[in-house]
BAMARLO-659467 format. One line per 8 residues: number of its first residue (from 1); their letters; for each residue x negated, y, z of C-alpha. Coordinates in nm, 2 decimals. Layout:
<atoms>
NUM = A = X/Y/Z ~ ...
</atoms>
This chain:
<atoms>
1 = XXXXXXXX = 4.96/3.86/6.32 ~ 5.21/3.97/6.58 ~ 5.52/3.89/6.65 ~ 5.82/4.11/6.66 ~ 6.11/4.25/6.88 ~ 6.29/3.90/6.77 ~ 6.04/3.59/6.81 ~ 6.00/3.40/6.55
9 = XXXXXXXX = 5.89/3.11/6.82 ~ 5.59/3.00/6.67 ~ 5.26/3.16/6.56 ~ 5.07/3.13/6.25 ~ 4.81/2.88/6.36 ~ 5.10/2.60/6.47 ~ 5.31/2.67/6.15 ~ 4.93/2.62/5.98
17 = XXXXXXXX = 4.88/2.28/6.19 ~ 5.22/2.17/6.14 ~ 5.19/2.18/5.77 ~ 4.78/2.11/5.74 ~ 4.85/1.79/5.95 ~ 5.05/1.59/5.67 ~ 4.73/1.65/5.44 ~ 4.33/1.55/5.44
25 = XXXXXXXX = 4.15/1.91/5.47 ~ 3.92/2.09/5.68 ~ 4.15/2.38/5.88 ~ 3.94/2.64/6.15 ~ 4.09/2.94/6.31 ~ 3.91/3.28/6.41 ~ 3.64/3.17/6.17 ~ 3.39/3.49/6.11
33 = XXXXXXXX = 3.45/3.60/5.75 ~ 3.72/3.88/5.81 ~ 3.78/4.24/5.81 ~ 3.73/4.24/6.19 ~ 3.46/4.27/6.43 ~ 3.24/4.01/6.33 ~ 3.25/3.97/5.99 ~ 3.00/3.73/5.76
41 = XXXXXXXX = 2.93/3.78/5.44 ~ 3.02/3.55/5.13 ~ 2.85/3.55/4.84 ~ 3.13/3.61/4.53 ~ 3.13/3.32/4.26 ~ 2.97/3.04/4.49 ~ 3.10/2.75/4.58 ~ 3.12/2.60/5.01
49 = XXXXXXXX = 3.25/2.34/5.21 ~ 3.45/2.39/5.47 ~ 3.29/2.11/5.75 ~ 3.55/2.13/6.06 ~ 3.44/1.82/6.34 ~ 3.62/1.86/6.68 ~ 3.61/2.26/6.79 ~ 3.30/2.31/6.55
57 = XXXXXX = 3.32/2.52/6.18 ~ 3.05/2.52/5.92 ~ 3.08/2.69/5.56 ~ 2.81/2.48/5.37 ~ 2.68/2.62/5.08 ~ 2.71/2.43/4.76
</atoms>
């Protein structure tokens, strides 16, 4: 996401922290399952967990 000619004065990920923060989940940014670069695979239909501990992300398969 990019800003534009006006700034909005935040960027995604603090709008995401600012609202994630008031609620017990797992949150990750630049996390490999995209249309980018590096992209992982997901299997369709199967359940994960999301496992976020300091600046480390796992996707646990259920």
């Amino acid at each position: 996401m990019k800003d534009t000619e006006r700034p909005f004065g935040k960027s995604a990920e603090e709008i995401i922290q600012e609202i994630t923060a008031k609620v017990e989940c797992p949150v990750c940014f630049n996390f490999p399952v995209s249309h980018s670069k590096e992209n992982v695979a997901l299997k369709v239909g199967v359940a994960y967990t999301l496992k976020v501990t300091g600046n480390k992300a796992s996707l646990v398969e259920l």
